[in-house]
C-alpha positions in Angstrom: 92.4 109.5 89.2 89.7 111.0 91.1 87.3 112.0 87.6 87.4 108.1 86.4 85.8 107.0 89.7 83.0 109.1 89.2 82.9 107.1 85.4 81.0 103.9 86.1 80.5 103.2 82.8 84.5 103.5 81.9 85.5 102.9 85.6 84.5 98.9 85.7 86.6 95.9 85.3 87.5 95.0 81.3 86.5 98.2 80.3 89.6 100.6 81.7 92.9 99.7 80.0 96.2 101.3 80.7 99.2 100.2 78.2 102.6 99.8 79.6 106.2 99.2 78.1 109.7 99.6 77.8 108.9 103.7 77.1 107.0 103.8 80.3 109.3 105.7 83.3 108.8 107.7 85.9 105.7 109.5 86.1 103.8 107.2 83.5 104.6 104.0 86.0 103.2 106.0 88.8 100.4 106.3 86.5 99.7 103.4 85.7 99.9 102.2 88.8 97.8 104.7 90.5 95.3 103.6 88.1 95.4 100.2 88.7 95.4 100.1 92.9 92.2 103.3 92.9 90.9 102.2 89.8 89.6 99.2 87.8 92.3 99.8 85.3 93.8 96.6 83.8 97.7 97.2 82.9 98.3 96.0 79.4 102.0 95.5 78.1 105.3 94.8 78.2 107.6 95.5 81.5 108.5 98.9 82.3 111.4 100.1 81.1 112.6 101.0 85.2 112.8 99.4 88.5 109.5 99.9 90.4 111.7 102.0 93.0 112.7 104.1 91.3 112.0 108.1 91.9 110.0 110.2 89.8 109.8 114.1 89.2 106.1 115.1 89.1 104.7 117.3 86.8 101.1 117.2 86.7 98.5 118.5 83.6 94.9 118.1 82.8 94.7 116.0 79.6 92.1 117.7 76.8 89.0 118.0 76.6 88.3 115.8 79.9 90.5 117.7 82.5 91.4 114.3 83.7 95.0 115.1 85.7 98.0 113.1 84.7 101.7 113.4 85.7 104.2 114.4 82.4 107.2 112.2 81.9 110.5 114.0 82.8 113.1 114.7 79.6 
């Protein structure tokens, strides 16, 4: 989460969106949430689709082109 703090223009309130549903689990809650508490994401969505403490198997990747890290979702 690190790259989008150094984004001012992308890293400011009502301009940094991160959807959420009933798909999202595991590594895309941590995500999200991550986003939210260093960010100035705003979640946008539905409830997850798991309890909030629940475990999550981390997988990390840099997302093209930006090389922003994010964690892959477990299959």
């Amino acid at each position: 989460m690190e790259p989008l703090r150094k984004l001012p223009e992308v890293n400011a309130r009502g301009h940094l969106f991160v959807l959420i549903g009933t798909d999202t689990f595991s590594a895309g809650t941590y995500n999200a949430a991550q986003s939210h508490s260093h960010n100035a994401a705003v979640l946008v969505g539905e409830t997850i689709g798991e309890r909030p403490n629940s475990c999550q198997e981390a997988d990390q990747f840099l997302l093209p082109p930006s090389r922003i890290p994010a964690l892959r979702r477990p299959r």
